[in-house]
TORPAFI-400753 format. One record per residue (C-alpha): x, y, z. Coordinates in steps of 0.2 Angstrom, whole numbers, padded with zeros to 4 digits, always signed. Example, Ala and Ser with C-alpha at 12.3 -4.5 7.8 and 13.67 -1.06 7.14 Angstrom:
+0062-0022+0039 +0068-0005+0036 
END
This chain:
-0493+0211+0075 -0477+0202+0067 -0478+0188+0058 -0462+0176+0057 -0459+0166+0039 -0449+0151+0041 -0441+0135+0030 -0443+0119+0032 -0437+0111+0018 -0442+0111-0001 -0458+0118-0004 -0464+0120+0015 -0464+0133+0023 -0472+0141+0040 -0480+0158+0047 -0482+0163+0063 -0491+0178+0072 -0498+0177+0090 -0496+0161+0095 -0502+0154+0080 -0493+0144+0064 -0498+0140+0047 -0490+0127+0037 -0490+0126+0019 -0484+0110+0010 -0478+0100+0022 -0468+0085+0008 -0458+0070+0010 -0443+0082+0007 -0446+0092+0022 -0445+0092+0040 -0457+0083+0050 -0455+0095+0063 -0464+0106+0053 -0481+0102+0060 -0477+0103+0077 -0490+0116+0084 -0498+0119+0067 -0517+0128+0070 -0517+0127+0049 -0511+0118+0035 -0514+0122+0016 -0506+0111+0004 -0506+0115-0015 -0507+0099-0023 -0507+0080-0020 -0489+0075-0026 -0478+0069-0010 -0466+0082-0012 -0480+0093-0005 -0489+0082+0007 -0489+0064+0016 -0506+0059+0017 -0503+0048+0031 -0491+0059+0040 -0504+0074+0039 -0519+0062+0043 -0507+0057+0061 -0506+0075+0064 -0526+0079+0062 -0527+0064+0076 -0513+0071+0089 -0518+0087+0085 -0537+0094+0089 -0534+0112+0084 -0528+0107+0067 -0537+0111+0053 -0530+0109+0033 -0536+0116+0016 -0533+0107+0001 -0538+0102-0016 -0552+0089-0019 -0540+0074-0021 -0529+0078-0005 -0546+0082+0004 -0550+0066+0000 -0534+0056+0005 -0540+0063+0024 -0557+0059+0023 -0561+0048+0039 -0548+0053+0050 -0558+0051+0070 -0561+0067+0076 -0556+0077+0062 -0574+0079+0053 -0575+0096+0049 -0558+0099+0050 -0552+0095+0033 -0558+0109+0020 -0557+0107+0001 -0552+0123-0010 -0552+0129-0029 -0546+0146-0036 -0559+0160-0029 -0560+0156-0013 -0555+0164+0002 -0553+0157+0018 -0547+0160+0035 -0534+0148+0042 -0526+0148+0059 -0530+0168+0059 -0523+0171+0045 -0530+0179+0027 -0530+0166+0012 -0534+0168-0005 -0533+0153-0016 -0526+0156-0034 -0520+0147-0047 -0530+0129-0054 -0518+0117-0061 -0501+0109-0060 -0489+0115-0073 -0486+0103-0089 -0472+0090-0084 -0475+0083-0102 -0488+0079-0114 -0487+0059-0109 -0492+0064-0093 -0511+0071-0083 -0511+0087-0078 -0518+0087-0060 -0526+0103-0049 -0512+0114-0040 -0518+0127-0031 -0510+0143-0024 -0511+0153-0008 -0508+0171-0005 -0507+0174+0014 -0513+0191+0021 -0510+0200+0006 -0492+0199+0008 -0485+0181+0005 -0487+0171-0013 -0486+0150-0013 -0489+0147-0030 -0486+0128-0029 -0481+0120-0044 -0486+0133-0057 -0480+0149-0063 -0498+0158-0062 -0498+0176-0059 -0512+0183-0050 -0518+0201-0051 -0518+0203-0032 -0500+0196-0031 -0492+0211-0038 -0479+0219-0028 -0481+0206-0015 -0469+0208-0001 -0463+0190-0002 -0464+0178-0016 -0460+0158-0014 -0452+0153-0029 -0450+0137-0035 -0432+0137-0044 -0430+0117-0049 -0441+0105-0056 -0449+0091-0071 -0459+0105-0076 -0450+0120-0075 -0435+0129-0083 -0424+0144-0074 -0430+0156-0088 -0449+0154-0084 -0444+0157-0064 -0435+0172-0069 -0449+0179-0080 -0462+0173-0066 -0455+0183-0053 -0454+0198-0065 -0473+0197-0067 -0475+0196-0051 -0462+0210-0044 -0461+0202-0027 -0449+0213-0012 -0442+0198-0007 -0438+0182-0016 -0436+0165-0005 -0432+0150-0015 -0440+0134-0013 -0443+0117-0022 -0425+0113-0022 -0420+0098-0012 -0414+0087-0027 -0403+0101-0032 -0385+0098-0027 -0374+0113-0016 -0367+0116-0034 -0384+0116-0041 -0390+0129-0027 -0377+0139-0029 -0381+0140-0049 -0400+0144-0046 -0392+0157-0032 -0382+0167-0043 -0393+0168-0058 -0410+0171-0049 -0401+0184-0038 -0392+0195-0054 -0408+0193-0067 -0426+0190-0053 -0432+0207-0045 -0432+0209-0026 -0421+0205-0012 -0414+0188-0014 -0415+0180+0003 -0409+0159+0004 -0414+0151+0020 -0408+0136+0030 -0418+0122+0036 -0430+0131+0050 -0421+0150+0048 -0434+0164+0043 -0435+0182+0047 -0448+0195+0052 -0459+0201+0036 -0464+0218+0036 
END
């Protein structure tokens, strides 16, 4: 079995294996495409970046197959949609799951300090089959992410500096390295992240375009 990873702007991305797709953080910032023939969605956290409540509750109707995970406060934003009872699952650190045939283990707990001034709110974590790290916004670095073939890493942020992304991905010792949570980066900006992540970060260095992906494995 081949699973295919895929970008779709910012912090989303998809898997897909056998006819079925998995979405993780489908945000404001990416493409609405993305959900288009999605069995799963997990989403890390409730800022819009990461999820549109009312574009995920639209896709629950249209969709009957869909299912999501999230954390309480997303779960909640869904709550109601007709048709969807049972279909809208709410997760914490621990728990593992099964979504769209795929292997999930939620990590993680809470979003990164963006300042002092300002709550901190859950943010939760997916690792995919054993093989693919979502950290969401939060540099948390579980035991069982080790050497995982591919890491997501979100490279620009309120919360987060370069040198923390860097040592993150050390920690983590990922094969491959796929940058995300960039869209309010400028091409300048990009190419910055790029050339720094890629000389000091462990693991090949792979950029993807809006919808390009490759084969893991």
């Amino acid at each position: 079995m081949t699973t295919e990873l895929s970008f779709w702007g910012h912090a989303c991305i998809r898997l897909d294996r056998e006819g079925r797709r998995l979405v993780v953080d489908p945000g404001s910032f990416s493409s609405p495409d993305a959900l288009t023939g999605a069995h799963a969605v997990l989403v890390t956290h409730e800022h819009a970046d990461h999820v549109v409540p009312d574009q995920l509750r639209a896709a629950l109707e249209a969709q009957p197959e869909l299912e999501v995970w999230a954390p309480g406060p997303v779960a909640e934003q869904l709550a109601g949609v007709t048709g969807a009872d049972g279909r809208v699952h709410t997760v914490v650190a621990g728990d593992h799951v099964t979504a769209g045939g795929f292997d999930v283990a939620v990590v993680g707990g809470s979003h990164a300090v963006i300042h002092p001034d300002v709550p901190v709110i859950a943010n939760v974590g997916y690792l995919v089959d054993g093989t693919v790290l979502h950290p969401g916004d939060a540099f948390d670095v579980p035991e069982a992410a080790h050497g995982v073939d591919v890491l997501c890493l979100p490279v620009a942020a309120p919360w987060l500096k370069l040198a923390e992304a860097v040592e993150f991905t050390r920690a983590v010792g990922p094969r491959v390295l796929v940058p995300i949570h960039d869209a309010h980066l400028s091409g300048v900006g990009n190419a910055m992240v790029d050339r720094l992540l890629s000389g000091l970060a462990p693991g090949e260095y792979r950029r993807l375009s809006m919808g390009d992906g490759f084969t893991l494995g």
